[in-house]
C-alpha positions in Angstrom: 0.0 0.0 0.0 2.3 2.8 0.9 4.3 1.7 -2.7 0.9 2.3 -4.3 0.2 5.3 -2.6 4.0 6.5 -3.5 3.5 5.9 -7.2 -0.4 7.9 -6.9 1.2 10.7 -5.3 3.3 11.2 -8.3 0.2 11.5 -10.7 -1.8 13.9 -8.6 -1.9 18.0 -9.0 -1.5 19.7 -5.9 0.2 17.7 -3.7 4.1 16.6 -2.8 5.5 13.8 -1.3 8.1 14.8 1.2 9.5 12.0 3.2 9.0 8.0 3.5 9.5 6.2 6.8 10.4 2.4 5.9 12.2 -0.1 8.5 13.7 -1.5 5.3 15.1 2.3 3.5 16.6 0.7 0.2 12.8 -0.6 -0.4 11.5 2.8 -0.1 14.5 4.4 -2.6 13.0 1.1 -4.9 9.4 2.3 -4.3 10.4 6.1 -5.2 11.9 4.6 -8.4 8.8 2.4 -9.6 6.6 5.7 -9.0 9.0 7.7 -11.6 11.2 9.4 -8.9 14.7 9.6 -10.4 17.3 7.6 -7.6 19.2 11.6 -7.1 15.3 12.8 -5.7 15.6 10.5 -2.7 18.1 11.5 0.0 18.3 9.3 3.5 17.7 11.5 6.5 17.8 10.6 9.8 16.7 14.1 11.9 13.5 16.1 11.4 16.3 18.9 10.4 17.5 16.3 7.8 13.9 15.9 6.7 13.3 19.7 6.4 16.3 20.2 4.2 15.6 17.6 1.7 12.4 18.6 1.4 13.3 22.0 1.1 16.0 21.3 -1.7 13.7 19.4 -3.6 14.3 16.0 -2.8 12.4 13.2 -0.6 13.7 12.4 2.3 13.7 8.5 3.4 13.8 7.8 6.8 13.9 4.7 9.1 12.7 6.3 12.1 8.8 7.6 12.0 9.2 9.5 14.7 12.0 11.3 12.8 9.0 12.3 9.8 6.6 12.7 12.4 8.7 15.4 14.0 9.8 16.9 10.6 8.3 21.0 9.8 7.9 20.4 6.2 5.3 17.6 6.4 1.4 18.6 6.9 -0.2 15.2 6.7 1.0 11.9 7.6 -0.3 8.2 6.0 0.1 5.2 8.0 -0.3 2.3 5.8 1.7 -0.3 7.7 -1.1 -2.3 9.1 0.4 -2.8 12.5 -1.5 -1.8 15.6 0.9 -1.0 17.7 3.4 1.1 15.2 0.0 3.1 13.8 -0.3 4.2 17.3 2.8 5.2 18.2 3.2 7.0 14.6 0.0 8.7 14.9 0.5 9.8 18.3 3.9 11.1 17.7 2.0 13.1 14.6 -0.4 14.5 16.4 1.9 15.8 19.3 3.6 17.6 16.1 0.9 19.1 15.0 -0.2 16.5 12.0 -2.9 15.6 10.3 -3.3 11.7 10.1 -5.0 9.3 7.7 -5.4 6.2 9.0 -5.2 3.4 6.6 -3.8 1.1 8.9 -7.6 0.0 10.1 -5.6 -2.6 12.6 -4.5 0.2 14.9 -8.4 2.2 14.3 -10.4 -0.1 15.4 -8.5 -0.8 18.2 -7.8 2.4 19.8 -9.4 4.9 17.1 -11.3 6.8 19.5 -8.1 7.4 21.4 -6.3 9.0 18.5 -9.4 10.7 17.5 -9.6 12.7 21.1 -5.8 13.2 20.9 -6.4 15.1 17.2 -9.0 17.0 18.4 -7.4 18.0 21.8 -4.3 19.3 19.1 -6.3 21.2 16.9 -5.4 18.8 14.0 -7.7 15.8 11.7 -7.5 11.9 12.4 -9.0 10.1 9.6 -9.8 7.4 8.1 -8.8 6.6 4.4 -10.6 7.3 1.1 -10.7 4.5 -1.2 -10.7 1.6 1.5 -14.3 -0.2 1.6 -15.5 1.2 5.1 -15.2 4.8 3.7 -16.4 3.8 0.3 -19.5 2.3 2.4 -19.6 5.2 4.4 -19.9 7.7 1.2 -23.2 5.4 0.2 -24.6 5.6 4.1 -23.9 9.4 4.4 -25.7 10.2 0.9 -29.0 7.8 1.6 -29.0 9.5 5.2 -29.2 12.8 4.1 -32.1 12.7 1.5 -33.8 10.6 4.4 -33.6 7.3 3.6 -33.3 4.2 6.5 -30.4 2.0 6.0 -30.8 -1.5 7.1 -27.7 -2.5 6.2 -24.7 -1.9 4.8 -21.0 -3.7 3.5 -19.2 -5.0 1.0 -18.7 -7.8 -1.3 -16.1 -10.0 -0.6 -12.7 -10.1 -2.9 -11.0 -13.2 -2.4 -12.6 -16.9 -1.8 -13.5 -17.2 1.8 -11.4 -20.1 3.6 -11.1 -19.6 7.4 -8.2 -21.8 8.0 -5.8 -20.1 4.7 -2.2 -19.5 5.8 0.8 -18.0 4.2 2.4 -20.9 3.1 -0.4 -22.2 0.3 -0.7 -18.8 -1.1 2.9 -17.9 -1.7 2.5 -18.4 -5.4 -1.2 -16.7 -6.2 0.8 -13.4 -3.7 3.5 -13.6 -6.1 1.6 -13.4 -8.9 -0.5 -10.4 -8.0 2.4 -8.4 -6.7 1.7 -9.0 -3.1 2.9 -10.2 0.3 1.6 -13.6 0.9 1.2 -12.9 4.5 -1.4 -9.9 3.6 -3.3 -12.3 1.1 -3.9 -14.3 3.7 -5.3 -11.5 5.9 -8.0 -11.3 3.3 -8.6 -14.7 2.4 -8.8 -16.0 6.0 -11.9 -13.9 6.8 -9.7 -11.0 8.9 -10.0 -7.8 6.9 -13.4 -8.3 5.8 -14.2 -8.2 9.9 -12.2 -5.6 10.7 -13.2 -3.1 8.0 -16.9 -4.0 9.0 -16.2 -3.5 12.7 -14.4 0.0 11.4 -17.9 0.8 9.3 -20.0 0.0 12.9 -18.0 1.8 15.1 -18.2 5.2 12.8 -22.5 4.7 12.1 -23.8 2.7 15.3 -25.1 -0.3 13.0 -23.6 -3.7 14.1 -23.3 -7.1 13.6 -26.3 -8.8 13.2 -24.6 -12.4 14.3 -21.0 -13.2 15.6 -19.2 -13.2 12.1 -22.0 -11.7 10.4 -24.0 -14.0 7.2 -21.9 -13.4 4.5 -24.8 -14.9 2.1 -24.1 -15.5 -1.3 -26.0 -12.7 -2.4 -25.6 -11.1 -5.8 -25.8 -7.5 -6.5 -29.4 -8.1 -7.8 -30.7 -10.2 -4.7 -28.6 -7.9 -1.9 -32.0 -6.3 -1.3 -33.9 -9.6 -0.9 -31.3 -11.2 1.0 -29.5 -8.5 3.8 -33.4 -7.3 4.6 -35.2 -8.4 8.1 -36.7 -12.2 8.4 -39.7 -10.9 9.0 -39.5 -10.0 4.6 -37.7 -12.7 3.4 -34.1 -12.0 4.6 -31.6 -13.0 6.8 -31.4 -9.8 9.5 -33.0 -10.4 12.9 -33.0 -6.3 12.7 -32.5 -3.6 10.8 -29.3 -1.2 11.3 -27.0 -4.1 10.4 -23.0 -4.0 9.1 -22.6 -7.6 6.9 -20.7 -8.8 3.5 -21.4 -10.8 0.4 -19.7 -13.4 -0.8 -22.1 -13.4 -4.0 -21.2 -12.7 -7.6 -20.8 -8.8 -8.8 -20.7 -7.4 -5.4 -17.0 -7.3 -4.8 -14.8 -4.8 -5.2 -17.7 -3.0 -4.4 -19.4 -1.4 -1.4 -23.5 -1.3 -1.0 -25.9 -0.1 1.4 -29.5 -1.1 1.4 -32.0 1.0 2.2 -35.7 1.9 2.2 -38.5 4.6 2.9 -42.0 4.4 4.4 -43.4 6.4 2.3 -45.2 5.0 -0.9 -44.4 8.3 -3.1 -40.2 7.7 -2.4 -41.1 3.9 -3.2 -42.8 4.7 -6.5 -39.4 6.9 -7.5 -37.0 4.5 -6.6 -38.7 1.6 -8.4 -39.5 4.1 -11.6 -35.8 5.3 -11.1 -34.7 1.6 -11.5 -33.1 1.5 -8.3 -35.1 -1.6 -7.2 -38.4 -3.6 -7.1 -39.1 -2.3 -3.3 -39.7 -2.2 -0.3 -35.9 -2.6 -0.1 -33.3 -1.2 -2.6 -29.3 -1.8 -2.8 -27.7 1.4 -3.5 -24.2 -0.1 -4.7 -20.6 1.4 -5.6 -18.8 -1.2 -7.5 -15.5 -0.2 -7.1 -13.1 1.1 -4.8 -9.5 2.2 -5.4 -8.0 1.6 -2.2 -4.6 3.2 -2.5 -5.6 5.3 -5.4 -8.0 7.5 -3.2 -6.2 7.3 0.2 -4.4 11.2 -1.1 -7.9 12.9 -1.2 -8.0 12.3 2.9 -4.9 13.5 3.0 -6.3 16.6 0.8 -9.7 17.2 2.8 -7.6 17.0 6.0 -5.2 19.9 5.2 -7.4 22.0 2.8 -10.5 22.2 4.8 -10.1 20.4 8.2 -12.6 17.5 6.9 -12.4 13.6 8.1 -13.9 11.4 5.9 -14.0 8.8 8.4 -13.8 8.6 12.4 -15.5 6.6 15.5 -17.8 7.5 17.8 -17.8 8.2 21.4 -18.7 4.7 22.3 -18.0 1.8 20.1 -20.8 -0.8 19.4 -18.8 -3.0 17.6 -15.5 -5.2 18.4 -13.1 -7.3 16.2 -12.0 -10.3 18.5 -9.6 -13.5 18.3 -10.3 -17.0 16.8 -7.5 -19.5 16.6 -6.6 -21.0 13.2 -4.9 -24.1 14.7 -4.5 -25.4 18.3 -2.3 -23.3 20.7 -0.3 -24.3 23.2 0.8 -22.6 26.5 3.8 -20.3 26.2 3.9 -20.0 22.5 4.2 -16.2 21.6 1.8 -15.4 19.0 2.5 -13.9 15.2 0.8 -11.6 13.2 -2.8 -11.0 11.6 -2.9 -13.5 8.0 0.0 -15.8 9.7 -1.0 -19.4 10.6 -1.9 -18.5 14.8 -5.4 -16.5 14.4 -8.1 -14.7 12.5 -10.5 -12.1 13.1 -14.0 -12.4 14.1 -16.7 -9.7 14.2 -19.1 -9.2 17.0 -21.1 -6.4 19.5 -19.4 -5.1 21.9 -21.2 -5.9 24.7 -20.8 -9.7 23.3 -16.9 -9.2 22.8 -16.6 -7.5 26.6 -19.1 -10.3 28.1 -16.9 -13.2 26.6 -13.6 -11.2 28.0 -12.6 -11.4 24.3 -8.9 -10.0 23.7 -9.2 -7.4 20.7 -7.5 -8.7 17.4 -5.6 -5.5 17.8 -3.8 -6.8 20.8 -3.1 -10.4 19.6 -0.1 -10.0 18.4 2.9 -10.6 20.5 0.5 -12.4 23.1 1.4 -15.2 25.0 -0.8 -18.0 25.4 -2.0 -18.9 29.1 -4.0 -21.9 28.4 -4.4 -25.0 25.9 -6.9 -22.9 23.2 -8.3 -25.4 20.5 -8.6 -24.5 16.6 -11.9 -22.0 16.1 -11.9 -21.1 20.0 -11.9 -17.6 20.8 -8.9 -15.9 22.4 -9.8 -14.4 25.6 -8.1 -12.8 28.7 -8.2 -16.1 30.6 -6.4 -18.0 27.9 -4.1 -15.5 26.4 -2.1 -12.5 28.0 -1.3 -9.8 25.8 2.4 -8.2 25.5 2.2 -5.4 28.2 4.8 -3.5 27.0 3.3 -2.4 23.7 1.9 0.9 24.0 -1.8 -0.1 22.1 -2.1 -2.7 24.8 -1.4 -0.2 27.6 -4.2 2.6 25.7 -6.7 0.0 25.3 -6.4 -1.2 28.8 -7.4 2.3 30.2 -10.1 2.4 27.3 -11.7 -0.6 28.2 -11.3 0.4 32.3 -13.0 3.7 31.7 -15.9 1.9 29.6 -16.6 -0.3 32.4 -16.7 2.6 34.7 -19.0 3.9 32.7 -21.1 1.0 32.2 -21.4 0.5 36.0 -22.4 4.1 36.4 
């Protein structure tokens, strides 16, 4: 992603790459390259003075420090497209104490302490977002629009990509991730069932609409049938309610986002069916694409050019993205990342996920295993402890403390 959003950068009026942090800094000289940057454009830097000067001569700075690019003067917006929970934290936080704007692509690190950051922008004076392009703000553009010319959403998603298989790991995709330019390790993350729950728990926490079921349905709906299929029972669907986050795994959905809708009034029915929008009393109002890395600039844009967020949590999430082990796990093994061969994600409520003492996907890696935990059982803080030295454990401990404060009052 942050190669993708490197190359995009190049091809869009207005705005300027300044620096790139990368653990690996040959990789991000190789990234500049592929997006058209001539090798004596990149300089290595390792101050914020560094930084400035590069920038200020011209050049991008690369960097293997973030908090060396966080600190730098030159830089108004930061991107975090690393995926990891903990170093999104850090990095934003670090950003924000600059004075930074932040888009949030990394949805690992937003859904698990999102509201955090969010407060922490706000206190500064400065925009946390969420990232244009990726599904939960593509779904989000559908929900905004049929809430403001008064529509009720009953549900909302997106299709699935890649062929759902819950137990997938690393090691039988390493030739399909070759082939489609990609880590095997991220593939996985996607095929496994994980992104598809987090970016759903991401859509929840930002609307108030929530899992209908542990895991969501996940029918095999096609674009046609979406609004036969994620509609209440009680009219032929699968919903026990309406106000519902879910996917598709059904033809023509995916790469897309949809949200169904409806009106009580027979008049707005009449439109929508004359409009070809649907046969009623439901309609799918569907985006079938989004560009991911492509779009993720525009937040970057809106952030510095007009103070907007396309996408951040509420107050009080009613969502949570817990733990499900792929295999059996045994006491005192340390666990890996997200789309390795230890866990998955798994969608739920939150008053479910804090009921079952769930430990946040978010806070899974780097864990240590307490207990025997069989293949498919959830990870909880009985059977698995997780690493107290990373700083989005420590934030999300005083998050969930002050939640259950709150609850008792």
């Amino acid at each position: 992603m942050g190669t993708d959003i490197m190359v995009q950068l190049n091809r869009m009026p207005g705005l300027r790459l300044g620096a790139v942090a990368e653990m690996r800094p040959p990789q991000a000289r190789a990234a500049a390259a592929m997006a058209g940057f001539p090798e004596d454009r990149t300089v290595y830097a390792e101050t914020p003075a560094a930084i400035d000067a590069a920038i200020e001569s011209g050049h991008i700075a690369i960097t293997s420090d973030p908090a060396v690019l966080a600190r730098s003067g030159r830089i108004d917006v930061v991107i975090d497209a690393t995926g990891n929970p903990n170093t999104g934290t850090q990095f934003a936080l670090e950003s924000i104490a600059s004075g930074k704007h932040v888009v949030m692509l990394n949805v690992e690190a937003d859904i698990t302490i999102g509201r955090h950051l969010h407060e922490a922008a706000k206190r500064a004076g400065v925009v946390y977002t969420g990232a244009a392009g990726d599904e939960p703000a593509a779904t989000l553009e559908l929900i905004g629009f049929a809430q403001s010319i008064g529509l009720e959403v009953v549900c909302a998603g997106k299709g699935k990509n890649n062929p759902l298989k819950w137990d997938a790991v690393p090691a039988d995709y390493e030739a399909e991730a070759r082939a489609r330019n990609m880590n095997a390790r991220m593939l996985v993350e996607f095929v496994d069932g994980s992104k598809t729950m987090v970016e759903m728990v991401a859509i929840a926490n930002c609307t108030g609409l929530v899992p209908d079921v542990p895991g969501m349905h996940g029918p095999a709906a096609t674009r046609e049938e979406l609004a036969s299929v994620l509609i209440p029972k009680e009219h032929g669907g699968v919903l026990s309610k309406k106000g519902c986050v879910d996917y598709s795994i059904g033809k023509g959905v995916a790469p897309g986002v949809f949200c169904i809708v409806t009106t009580d009034h027979p008049r707005l029915q009449e439109r929508l069916i004359d409009l070809k929008v649907g046969k009623g009393p439901y309609f799918a109002l569907t985006r079938p694409y989004h560009l991911t890395s492509m779009e993720v600039p525009l937040s970057a844009a809106r952030a510095v050019l007009h103070g907007q967020a396309d996408m951040v949590p509420l107050e009080q999430p009613v969502a949570e993205c817990v733990t499900v082990a792929k295999r059996d796990l045994a006491v005192g093994e340390i666990l890996g990342r997200i789309g390795e061969t230890d866990y998955r994600a798994w969608a739920m409520t939150h008053a479910e996920a804090r009921n079952a003492n769930a430990v946040p996907l978010g806070l899974a890696q780097g864990a240590k295993v307490l207990k025997p935990i069989k293949a498919g059982d959830r990870l909880t803080y009985d059977n698995c402890a997780p690493d107290e030295s990373l700083l989005v454990t420590q934030i999300r401990r005083r998050m969930d403390q002050s939640d259950t404060r709150l609850h008792a009052l």
